[in-house]
C-alpha positions in Angstrom: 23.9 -9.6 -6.3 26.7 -7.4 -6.4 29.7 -8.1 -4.0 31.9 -6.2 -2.0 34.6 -3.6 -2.6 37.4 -5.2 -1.1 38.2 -7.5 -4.2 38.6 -4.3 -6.3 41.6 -3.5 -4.5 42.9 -7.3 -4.3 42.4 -6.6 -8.1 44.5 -3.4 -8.2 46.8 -4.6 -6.3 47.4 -7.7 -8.5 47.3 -5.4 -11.8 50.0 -3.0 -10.2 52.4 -5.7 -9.5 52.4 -6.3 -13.4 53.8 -9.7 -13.7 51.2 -12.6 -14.7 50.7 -14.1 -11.3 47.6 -16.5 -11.4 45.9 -16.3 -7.7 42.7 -17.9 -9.2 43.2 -21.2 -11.1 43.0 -20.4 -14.8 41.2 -21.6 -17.3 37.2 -20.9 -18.2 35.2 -18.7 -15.9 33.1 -21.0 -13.2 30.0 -18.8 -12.5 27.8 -16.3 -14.3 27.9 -17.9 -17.3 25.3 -15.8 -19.5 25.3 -13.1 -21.6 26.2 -10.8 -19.3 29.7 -12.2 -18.6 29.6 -12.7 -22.4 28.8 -8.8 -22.7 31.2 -7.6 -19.9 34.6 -10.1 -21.6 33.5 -9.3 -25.4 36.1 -6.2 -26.8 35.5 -4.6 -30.2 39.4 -3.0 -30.6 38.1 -1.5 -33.4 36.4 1.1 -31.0 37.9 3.2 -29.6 37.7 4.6 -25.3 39.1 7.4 -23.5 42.8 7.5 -22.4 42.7 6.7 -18.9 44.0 3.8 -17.0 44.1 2.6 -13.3 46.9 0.4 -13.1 50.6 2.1 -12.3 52.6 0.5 -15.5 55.4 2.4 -14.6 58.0 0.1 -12.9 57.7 -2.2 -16.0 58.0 0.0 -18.8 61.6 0.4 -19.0 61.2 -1.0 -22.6 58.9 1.5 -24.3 61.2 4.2 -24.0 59.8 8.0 -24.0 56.2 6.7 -23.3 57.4 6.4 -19.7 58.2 10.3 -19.9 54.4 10.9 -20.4 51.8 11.5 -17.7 50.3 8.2 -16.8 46.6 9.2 -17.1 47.7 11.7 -19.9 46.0 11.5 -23.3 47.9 11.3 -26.4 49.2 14.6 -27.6 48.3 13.6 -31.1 44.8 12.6 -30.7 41.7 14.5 -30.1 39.8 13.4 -26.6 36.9 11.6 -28.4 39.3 9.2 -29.5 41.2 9.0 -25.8 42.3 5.1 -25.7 44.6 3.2 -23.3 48.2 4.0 -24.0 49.7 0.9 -22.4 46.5 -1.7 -23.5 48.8 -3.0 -26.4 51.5 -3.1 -24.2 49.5 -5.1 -22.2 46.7 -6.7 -23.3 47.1 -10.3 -22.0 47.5 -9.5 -18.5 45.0 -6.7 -18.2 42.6 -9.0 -20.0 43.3 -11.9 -17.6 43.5 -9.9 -14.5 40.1 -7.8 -15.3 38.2 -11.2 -16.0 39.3 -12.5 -12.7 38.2 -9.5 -10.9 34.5 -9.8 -12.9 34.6 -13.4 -11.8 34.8 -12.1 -8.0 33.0 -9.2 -8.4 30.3 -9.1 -11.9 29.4 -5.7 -12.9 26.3 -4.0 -12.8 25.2 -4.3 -16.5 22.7 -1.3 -17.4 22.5 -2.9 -21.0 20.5 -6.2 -19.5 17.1 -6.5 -20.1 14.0 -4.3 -22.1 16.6 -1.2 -22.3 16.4 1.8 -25.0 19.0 1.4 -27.8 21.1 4.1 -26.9 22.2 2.5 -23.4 22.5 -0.7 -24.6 24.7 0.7 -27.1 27.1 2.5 -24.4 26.6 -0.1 -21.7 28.3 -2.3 -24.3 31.1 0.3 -24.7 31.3 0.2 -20.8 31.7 -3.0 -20.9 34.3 -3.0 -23.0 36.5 -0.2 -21.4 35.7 -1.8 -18.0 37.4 -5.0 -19.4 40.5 -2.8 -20.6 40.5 -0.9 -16.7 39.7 2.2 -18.4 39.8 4.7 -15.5 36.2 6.0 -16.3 34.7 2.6 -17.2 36.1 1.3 -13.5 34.9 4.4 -11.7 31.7 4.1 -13.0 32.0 0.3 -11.7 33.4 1.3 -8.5 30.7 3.9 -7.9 27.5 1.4 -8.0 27.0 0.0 -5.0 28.1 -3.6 -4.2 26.7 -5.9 -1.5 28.5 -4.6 2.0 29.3 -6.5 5.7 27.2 -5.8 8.1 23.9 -6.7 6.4 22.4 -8.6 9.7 23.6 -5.2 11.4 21.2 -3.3 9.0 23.5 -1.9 6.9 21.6 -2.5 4.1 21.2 0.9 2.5 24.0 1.4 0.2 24.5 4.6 -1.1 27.6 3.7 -3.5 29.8 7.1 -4.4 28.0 9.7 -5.5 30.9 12.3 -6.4 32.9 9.6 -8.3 29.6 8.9 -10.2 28.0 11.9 -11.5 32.1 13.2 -12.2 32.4 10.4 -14.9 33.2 11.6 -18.6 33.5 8.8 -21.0 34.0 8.3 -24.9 31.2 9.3 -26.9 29.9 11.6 -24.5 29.0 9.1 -22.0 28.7 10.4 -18.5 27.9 9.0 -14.9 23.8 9.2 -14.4 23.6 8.4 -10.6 20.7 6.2 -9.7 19.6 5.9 -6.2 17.2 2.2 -6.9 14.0 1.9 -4.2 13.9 -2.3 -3.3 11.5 -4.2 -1.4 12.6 -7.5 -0.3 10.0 -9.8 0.7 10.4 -13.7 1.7 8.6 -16.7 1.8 7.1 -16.2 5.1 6.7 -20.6 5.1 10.1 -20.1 6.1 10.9 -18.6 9.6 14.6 -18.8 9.0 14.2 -16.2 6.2 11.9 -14.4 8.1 14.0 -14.4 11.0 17.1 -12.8 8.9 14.5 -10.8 6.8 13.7 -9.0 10.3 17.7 -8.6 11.1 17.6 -6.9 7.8 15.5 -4.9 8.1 16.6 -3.6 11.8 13.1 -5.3 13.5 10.8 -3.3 11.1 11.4 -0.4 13.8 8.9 1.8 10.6 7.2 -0.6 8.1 7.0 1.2 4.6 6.6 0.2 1.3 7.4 2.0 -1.7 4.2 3.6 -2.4 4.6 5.5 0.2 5.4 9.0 0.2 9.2 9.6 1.4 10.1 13.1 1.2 9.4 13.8 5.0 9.0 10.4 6.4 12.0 7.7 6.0 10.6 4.6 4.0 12.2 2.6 6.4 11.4 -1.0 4.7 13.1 0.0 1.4 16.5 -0.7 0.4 18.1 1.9 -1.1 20.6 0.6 -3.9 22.9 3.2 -5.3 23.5 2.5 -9.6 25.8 4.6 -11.7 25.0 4.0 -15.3 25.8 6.0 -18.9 23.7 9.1 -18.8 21.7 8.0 -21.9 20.4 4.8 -19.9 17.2 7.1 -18.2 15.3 5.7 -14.9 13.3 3.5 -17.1 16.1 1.5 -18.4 17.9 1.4 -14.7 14.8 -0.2 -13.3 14.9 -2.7 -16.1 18.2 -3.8 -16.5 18.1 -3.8 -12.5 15.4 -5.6 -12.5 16.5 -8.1 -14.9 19.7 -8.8 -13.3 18.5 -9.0 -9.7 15.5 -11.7 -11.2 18.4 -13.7 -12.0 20.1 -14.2 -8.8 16.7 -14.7 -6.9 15.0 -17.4 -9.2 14.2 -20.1 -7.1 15.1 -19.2 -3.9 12.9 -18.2 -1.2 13.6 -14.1 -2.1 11.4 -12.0 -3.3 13.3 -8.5 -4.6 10.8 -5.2 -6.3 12.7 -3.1 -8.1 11.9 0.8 -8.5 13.6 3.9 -10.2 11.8 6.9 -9.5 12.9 9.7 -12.0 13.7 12.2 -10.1 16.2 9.7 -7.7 18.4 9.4 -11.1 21.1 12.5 -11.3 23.6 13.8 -13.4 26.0 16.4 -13.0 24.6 19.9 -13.2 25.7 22.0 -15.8 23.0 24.0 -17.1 23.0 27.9 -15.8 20.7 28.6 -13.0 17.1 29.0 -13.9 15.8 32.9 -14.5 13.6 32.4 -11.2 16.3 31.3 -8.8 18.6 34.3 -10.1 15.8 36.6 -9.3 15.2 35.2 -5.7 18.6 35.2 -5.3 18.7 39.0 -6.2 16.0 39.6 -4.3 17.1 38.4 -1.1 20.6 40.8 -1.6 18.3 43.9 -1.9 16.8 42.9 1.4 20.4 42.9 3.1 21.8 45.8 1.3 18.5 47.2 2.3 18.9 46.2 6.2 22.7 47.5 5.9 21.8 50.9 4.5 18.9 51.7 6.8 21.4 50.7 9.5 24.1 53.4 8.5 21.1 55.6 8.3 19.6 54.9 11.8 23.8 54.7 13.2 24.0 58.5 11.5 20.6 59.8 12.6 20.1 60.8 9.4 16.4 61.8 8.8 14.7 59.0 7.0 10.7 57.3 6.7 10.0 55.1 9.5 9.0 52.2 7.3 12.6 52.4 6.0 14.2 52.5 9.1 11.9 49.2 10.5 15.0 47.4 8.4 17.6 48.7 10.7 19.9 45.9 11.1 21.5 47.9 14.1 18.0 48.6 15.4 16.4 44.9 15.0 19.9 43.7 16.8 18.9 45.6 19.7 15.3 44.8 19.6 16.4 41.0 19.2 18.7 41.2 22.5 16.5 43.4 24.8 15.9 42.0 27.7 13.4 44.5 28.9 9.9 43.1 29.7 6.8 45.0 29.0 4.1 45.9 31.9 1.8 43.0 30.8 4.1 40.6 30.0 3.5 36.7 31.6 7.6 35.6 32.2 6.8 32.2 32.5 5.5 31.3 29.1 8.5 32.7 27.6 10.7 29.6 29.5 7.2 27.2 28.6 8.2 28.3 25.0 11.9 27.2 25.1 11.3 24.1 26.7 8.8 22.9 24.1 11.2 24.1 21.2 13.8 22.1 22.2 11.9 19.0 22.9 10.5 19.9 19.8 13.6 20.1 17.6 15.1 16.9 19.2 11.9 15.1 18.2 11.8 16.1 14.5 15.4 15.4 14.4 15.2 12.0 16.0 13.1 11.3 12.7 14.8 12.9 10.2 17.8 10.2 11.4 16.2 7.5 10.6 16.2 9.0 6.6 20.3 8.2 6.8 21.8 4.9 6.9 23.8 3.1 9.3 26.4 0.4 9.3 24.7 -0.6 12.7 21.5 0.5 12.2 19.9 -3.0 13.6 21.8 -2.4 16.6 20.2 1.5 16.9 17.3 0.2 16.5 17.9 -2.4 19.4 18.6 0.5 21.7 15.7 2.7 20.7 13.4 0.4 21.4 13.4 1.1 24.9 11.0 2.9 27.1 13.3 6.0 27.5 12.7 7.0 23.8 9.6 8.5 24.6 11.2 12.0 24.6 11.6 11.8 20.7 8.6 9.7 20.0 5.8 12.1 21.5 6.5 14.9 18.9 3.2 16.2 19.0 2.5 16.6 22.3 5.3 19.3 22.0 3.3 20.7 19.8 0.7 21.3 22.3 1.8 24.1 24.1 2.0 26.6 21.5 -1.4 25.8 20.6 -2.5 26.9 23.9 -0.1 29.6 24.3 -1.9 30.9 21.2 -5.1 31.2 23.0 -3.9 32.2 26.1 -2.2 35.0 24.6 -4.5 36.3 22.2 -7.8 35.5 25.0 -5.3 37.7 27.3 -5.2 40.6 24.8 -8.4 40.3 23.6 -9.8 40.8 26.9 -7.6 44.1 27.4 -9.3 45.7 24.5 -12.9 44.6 25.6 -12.2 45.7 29.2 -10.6 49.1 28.1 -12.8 50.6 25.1 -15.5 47.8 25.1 -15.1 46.9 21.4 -12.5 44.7 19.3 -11.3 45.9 16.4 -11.5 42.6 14.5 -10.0 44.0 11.0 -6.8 45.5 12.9 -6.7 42.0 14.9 -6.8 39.6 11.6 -4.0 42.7 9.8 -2.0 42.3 12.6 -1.4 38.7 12.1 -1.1 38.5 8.5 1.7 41.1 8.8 3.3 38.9 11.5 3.2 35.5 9.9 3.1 36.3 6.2 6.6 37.9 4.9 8.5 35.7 7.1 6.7 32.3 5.6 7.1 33.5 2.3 10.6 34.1 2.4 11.2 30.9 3.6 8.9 29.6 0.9 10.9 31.8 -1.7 13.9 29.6 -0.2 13.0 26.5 -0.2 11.1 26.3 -3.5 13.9 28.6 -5.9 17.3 28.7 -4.1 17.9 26.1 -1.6 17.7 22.8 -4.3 20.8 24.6 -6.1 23.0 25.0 -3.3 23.7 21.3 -2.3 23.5 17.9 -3.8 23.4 14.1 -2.6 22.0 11.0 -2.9 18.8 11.9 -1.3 19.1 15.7 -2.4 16.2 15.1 -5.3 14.3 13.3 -2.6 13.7 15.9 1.0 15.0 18.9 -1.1 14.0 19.4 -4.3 11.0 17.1 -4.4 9.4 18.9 -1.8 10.4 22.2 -3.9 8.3 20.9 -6.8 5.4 20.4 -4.6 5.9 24.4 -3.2 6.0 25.8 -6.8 2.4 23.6 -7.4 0.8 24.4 -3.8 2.5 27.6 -2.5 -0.8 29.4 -2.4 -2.5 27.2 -0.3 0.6 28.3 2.5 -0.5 31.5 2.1 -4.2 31.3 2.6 -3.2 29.0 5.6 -5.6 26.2 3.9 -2.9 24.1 3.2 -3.5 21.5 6.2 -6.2 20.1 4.3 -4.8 18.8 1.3 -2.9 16.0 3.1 0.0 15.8 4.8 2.1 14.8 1.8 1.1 17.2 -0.8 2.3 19.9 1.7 4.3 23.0 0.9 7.1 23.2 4.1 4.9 20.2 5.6 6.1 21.1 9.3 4.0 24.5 9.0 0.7 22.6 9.2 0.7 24.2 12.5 0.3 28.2 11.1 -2.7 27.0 9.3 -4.3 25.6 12.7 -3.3 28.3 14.4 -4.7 30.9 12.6 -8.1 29.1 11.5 -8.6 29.0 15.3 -7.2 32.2 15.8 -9.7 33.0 12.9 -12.8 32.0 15.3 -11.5 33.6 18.4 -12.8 36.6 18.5 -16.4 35.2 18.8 -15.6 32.4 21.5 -13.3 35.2 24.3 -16.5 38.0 23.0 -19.2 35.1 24.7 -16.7 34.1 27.7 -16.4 38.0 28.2 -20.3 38.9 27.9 -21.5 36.1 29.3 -19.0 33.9 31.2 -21.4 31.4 32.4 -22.7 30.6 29.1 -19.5 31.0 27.2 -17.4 28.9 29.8 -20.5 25.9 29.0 -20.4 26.3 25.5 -16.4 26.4 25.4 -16.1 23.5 27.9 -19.0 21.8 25.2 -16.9 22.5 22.4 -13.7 20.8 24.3 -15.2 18.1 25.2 -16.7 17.2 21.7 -12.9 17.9 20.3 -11.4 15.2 22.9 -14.1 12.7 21.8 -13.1 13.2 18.3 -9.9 12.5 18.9 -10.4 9.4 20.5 -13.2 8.5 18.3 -10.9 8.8 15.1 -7.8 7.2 16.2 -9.9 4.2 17.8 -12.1 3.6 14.6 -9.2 4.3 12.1 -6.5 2.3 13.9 -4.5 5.4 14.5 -1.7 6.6 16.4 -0.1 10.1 17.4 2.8 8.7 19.1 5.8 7.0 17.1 5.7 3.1 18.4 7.9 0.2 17.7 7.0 -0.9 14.3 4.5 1.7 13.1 4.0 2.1 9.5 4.3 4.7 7.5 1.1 4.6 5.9 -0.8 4.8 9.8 1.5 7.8 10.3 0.0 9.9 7.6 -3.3 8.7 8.2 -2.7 9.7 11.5 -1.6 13.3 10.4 -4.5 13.8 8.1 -7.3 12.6 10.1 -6.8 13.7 13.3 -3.5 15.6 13.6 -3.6 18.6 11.4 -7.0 19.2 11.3 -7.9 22.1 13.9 -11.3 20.6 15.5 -9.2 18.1 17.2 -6.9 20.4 18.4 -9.2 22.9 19.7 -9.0 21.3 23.5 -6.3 22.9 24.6 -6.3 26.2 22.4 -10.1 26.6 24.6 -7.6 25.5 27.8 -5.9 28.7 26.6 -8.6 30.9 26.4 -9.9 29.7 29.6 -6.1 30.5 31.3 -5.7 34.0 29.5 -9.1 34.9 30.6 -8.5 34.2 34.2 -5.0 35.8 33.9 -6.7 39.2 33.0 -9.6 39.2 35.1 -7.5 37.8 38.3 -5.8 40.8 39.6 -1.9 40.4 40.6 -2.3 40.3 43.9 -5.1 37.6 44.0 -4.4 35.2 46.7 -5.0 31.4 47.0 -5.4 28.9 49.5 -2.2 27.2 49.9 -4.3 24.0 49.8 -5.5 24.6 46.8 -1.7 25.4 45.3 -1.2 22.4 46.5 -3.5 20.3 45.3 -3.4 21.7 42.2 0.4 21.5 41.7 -0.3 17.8 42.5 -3.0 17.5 39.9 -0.7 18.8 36.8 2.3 17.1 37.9 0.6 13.9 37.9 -1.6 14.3 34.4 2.0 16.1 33.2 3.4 13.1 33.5 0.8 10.8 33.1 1.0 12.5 29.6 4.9 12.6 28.8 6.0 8.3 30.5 2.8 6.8 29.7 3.0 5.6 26.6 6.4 4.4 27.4 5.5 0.9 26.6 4.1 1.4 23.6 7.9 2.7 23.0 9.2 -1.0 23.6 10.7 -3.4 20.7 8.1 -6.1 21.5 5.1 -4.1 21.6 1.6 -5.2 20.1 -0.6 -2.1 18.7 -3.5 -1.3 20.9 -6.1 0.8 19.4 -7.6 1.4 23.3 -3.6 2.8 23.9 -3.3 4.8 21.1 -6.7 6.4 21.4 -6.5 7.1 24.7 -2.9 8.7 24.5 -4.5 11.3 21.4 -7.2 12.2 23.9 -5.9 13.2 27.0 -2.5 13.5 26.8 -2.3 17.0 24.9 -4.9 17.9 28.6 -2.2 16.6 31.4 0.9 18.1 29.0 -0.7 21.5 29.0 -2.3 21.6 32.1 1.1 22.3 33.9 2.2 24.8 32.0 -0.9 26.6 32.1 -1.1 26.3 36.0 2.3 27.1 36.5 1.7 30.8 34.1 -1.6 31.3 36.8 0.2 30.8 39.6 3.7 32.9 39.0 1.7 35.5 37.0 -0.8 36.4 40.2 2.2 36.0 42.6 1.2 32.6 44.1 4.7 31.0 43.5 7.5 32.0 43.2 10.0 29.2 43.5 12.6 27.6 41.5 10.9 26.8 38.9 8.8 29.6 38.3 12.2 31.3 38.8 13.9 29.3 35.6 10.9 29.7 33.4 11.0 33.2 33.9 14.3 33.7 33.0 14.9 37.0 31.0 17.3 34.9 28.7 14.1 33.1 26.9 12.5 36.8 25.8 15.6 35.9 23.3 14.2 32.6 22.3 10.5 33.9 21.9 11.6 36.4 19.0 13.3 33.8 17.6 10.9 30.8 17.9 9.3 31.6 14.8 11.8 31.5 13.0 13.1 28.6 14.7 9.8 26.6 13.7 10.1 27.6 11.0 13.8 26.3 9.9 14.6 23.7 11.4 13.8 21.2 8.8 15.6 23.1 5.8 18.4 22.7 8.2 18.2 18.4 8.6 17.0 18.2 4.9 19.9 20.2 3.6 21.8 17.5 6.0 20.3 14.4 4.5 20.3 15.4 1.2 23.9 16.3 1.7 24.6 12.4 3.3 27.0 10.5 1.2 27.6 7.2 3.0 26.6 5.1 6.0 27.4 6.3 9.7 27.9 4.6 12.5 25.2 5.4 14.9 25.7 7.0 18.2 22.9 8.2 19.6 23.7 11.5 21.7 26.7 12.5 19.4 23.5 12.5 16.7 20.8 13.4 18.4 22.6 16.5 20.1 24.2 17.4 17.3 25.5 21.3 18.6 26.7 22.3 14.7 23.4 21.6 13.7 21.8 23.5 16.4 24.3 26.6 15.9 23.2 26.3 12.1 19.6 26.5 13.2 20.1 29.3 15.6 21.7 31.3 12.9 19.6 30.9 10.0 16.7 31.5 12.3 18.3 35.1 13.4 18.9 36.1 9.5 15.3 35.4 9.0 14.2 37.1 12.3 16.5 40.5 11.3 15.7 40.2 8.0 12.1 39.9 7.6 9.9 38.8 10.9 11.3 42.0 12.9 11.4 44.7 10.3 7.8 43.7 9.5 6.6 43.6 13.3 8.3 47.1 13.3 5.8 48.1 9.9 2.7 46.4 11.6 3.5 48.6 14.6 3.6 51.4 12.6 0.1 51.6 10.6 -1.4 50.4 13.5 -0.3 53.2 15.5 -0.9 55.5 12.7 -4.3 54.3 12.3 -5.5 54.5 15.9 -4.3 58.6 15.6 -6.5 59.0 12.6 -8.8 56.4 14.0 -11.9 59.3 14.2 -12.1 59.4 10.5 -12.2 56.0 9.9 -15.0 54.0 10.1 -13.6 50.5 11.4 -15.2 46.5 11.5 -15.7 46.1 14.5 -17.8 43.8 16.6 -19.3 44.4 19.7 
């Protein structure tokens, strides 16, 4: 379709030496012989181009006299740049001609002026063509920037993502410039033939995710598409890139036993950006300087101890430093969770970067896929059973201070509780939103930039509200504002509930452990139900497609009845944590046993889907619906058992030892945040991607810059906003509980 690189620079090469030397036989062209070659040779020297050339004439103008005193890529001094030509084309004509017609033998360029195309770009494709034939530097950039058919392609290196920079840089005659197109194509063969099938699954890396181009691809990779990098005059839009693609690539696959789709999505097709930043983004931008100036100046305040409100000096950059860094614990802290809470981040954020990988291509990525498809992979294939734990932390923790209240003034203060929240989760989210939606899609650019960055921007300015009402995990996974924060809005719908199910357990703790249990039970049934009857799947096998993933997401994954199993285990565990005194003693038998127990299910949970991990695996519905049931049960089990056992002083070995470790109170302030992050960080990487890699899996996967970059933007959110709000909440509450005597409060009993 459109061949490789390497004949451009046999071309140069042969153009620089400029002597006539005939490598190919001469005579007529022997292929392509259509319009388009017709197109590509025709010259109208009565036009004229823009003075740049790419072939060094220098060594053979000893002739010409002064011209040779001139710049080489220089324009005339006395003619204006809309009439820019090739200074040494009459010079010469004859070889540049021949040379540049052998090279379009070898290597045929893309012509955006084939096919049902608007007037305008046929009119400058033809002028491309015609520079292109003369080796006018922008005609052959715009050439060399479109993507031509690479080695590798058995290897997976299918993806071509041309050159971008070289592209959207090009400034032509009569104001043509470089539009970058990055083309969506589905190849498809006659499946009569298992030798095409057979190379049509090398292709394709053994369809390790089967998409199509339907599917929605700003947060998951459509793996099954070819991506085919274009550059094209500025006035052809997406519509007349799909055609003339189209058109050309119909050619070369008539009569064969290849099938090739061709789609341009608008938004894939950029030019350079040179319009001012939009009133909005200038206003963000300001607004997120105030807050730092803001933090600085309460800092020099709280440094002077000079007297000052104590909602202003919440922003202390000094103060929140400190705060962030403390390693003091408080009375009623549980150390453990604190290490359960780094251990699940991490897997976490190796998981969700383990798929954003797959976004990026790779000159071997048959071969990556070859070595992924092993039973090990299962630590970034189980994403959400990371997920899990904070779930149940969330019930543990708020069961654990719920139960405080009720035990020490007999009431809860359910208007304070829900306050509390909103001033903890809110102004962090929406600055993040603020972010992502207004300032983030201007500060990077790409072939995929339009794609995971400011694609999912449009869909924040449309949905934001939803975020903020923590509905938005019922609108579908793809229409999503910051998709990976599904989990706030399941979080705080059951947090929402809470106070009625730890007010039962509390009461009446026969009844409520029954009706709780109940309620568990029916959520675990659901979950296998669902992913049995709909062919589901919450763990990433060997060949899933991408249309079963989002099903699975918006069926069973983000919706919070059938995650309400383990946030109930919560309750259960922060309930027995506060009513089981410190010093309650167990039967070493029964440590025992029980250690046994949640080691087993723990890992039961974490290597037994490993096969489904494997290259050659078959989809089970029995598998996958068993894995969504119990699986979140044995994963959480452990940690729960190990925060009973170290909190009430039944163990304290090594392990309880490490996940107590006063070094994780750092990571809990900034998990968040860290949640909260980490996928601006690998979007802003993938958008930023310019050509293929080849894979390595740990050198990826553990990629430490990335990590420092996460780290970081996670502390400028926590010091910026999550802390100095925390300090605020801490405030009014406080104040309101002094004046509480005078104010009538919702409370239920």
């Amino acid at each position: 379709m459109l061949p490789r690189v390497g004949a451009l620079l046999w071309a140069v090469h042969l153009a620089v030496a400029g002597n006539s030397v005939d490598i190919l036989p001469s005579g007529p062209p022997r292929a392509l012989h259509d319009e388009e070659i017709l197109r590509v040779l025709a010259r109208n020297e009565s036009e004229l181009s823009e003075n740049f050339t790419l072939i060094d004439f220098k060594p053979n103008l000893g002739n010409l006299g002064n011209l040779t005193d001139e710049p080489l890529f220089a324009p005339r001094q006395d003619e204006p740049r809309s009439s820019w030509t090739n200074p040494y084309y009459d010079a010469f004509a004859e070889e540049i001609d021949r040379e540049s017609r052998k090279l379009l033998e070898i290597i045929p360029a893309y012509d955006p002026g084939a096919g049902p195309v608007s007037s305008e770009c046929k009119r400058h494709a033809a002028i491309f063509h015609r520079e292109l034939s003369k080796f006018t530097l922008w005609a052959l950039k715009m050439y060399d920037a479109t993507a031509k058919i690479p080695s590798g392609l058995l290897n997976g290196n299918v993806n071509q993502l041309g050159d971008y920079d070289e592209c959207v840089s090009v400034e032509g005659v009569d104001d043509i410039r470089g539009r970058y197109c990055l083309a969506y194509l589905q190849l498809d063969v006659d499946r009569s033939r298992p030798d095409l099938e057979h190379l049509h699954k090398l292709l394709h890396s053994h369809y390790a995710f089967r998409s199509n181009m339907t599917d929605p691809g700003h947060r998951v990779p459509r793996f099954s598409t070819v991506n085919w990098a274009v550059c094209a005059p500025s006035s052809c839009t997406s519509r007349d890139v799909e055609a003339s693609l189209r058109h050309v690539v119909s050619k070369h696959t008539a009569n064969t036993g290849l099938k090739i789709t061709v789609r341009v999505d608008k938004e894939m097709c950029q030019v350079r950006r040179i319009e001012p930043l939009p009133t909005e983004t200038v206003v963000v931008g300001l607004f997120f300087i105030g807050v730092l100036i803001l933090c600085l100046v309460a800092a020099v305040y709280d440094h002077l101890e000079l007297p000052a409100n104590k909602i202003f000096l919440s922003f202390s950059l000094k103060r929140n430093l400190k705060q962030l860094f403390s390693l003091n614990r408080s009375e009623s802290d549980i150390a453990t969770l604190h290490g359960v809470r780094a251990l699940n981040a991490l897997m976490l954020i190796l998981a969700h970067k383990s798929m954003a990988l797959f976004f990026n291509p790779y000159v071997n990525r048959t071969a990556m896929t070859e070595y992924l498809g092993k039973p090990w992979t299962v630590i970034g294939r189980a994403a959400s059973l990371y997920t899990d734990p904070f779930i149940m932390l969330s019930g543990l923790l708020t069961t654990y201070s719920f139960v405080g209240r009720l035990e020490k003034t007999g009431k809860l203060d359910v208007k304070q509780e829900y306050l509390s929240r909103l001033l903890r989760l809110v102004p962090t989210l929406g600055a993040l939103i603020l972010f992502c939606t207004y300032v983030m899609p201007f500060i990077g650019s790409g072939p995929q930039w339009n794609l995971v960055v400011t694609h999912h921007a449009d869909i924040c300015k449309k949905t934001w509200w939803r975020n903020f009402l923590f509905i938005h995990n019922y609108f579908g996974f793809e229409n999503m504002c910051l998709t990976h924060t599904h989990h706030l809005g399941i979080d705080t719908q059951l947090f929402a509930i809470s106070p009625l199910l730890v007010i039962l357990l509390w009461k009446k703790p026969k009844l409520g452990g029954f009706f709780l249990t109940s309620l568990a039970t029916i959520s675990t049934i659901l979950r296998y139900r669902v992913t049995y009857m709909k062919r589901l799947n919450n763990y990433v096998f060997f060949g899933t497609s991408i249309k079963q993933l989002f099903d699975t997401a918006n069926l069973s994954y983000i919706l919070p009845t059938h995650r309400l199993t383990v946030y109930i285990m919560g309750i259960f565990a922060g309930y027995l944590l506060r009513t089981c005194p410190k010093g309650f003693k167990m039967n070493g038998a029964v440590v025992y046993a029980g250690w046994t127990l949640c080691i087993v299910m723990s890992l039961g949970a974490f290597f037994g889907p490993a096969k489904m991990g494997a290259i050659d695996y078959v989809y089970q519905p029995v598998h996958a619906a068993t894995y969504n049931a119990f699986a979140p049960i044995g994963w959480c089990a452990l940690f729960a058992w190990m925060a009973f056992l170290s909190h009430t002083g039944n163990a304290d070995g090594l392990i309880s030892r490490i996940f107590a470790w006063k070094g994780f109170l750092v990571s809990t302030r900034l998990s968040y945040a860290i949640y909260l992050t980490q996928f601006p960080v690998f979007f802003y990487n993938v958008g930023q991607t310019r050509s293929a890699e080849y894979y390595e899996f740990f050198r990826m996967l553990f990629n430490l810059k990335e990590l420092l970059w996460i780290i970081l933007t996670s502390m400028v959110l926590t010091l910026l906003f999550d802390t100095p709000f925390q300090n605020i909440k801490n405030h009014l509450l406080k104040k309101e509980k002094r004046s509480q005597p005078s104010i009538k409060a919702s409370k239920v009993d």
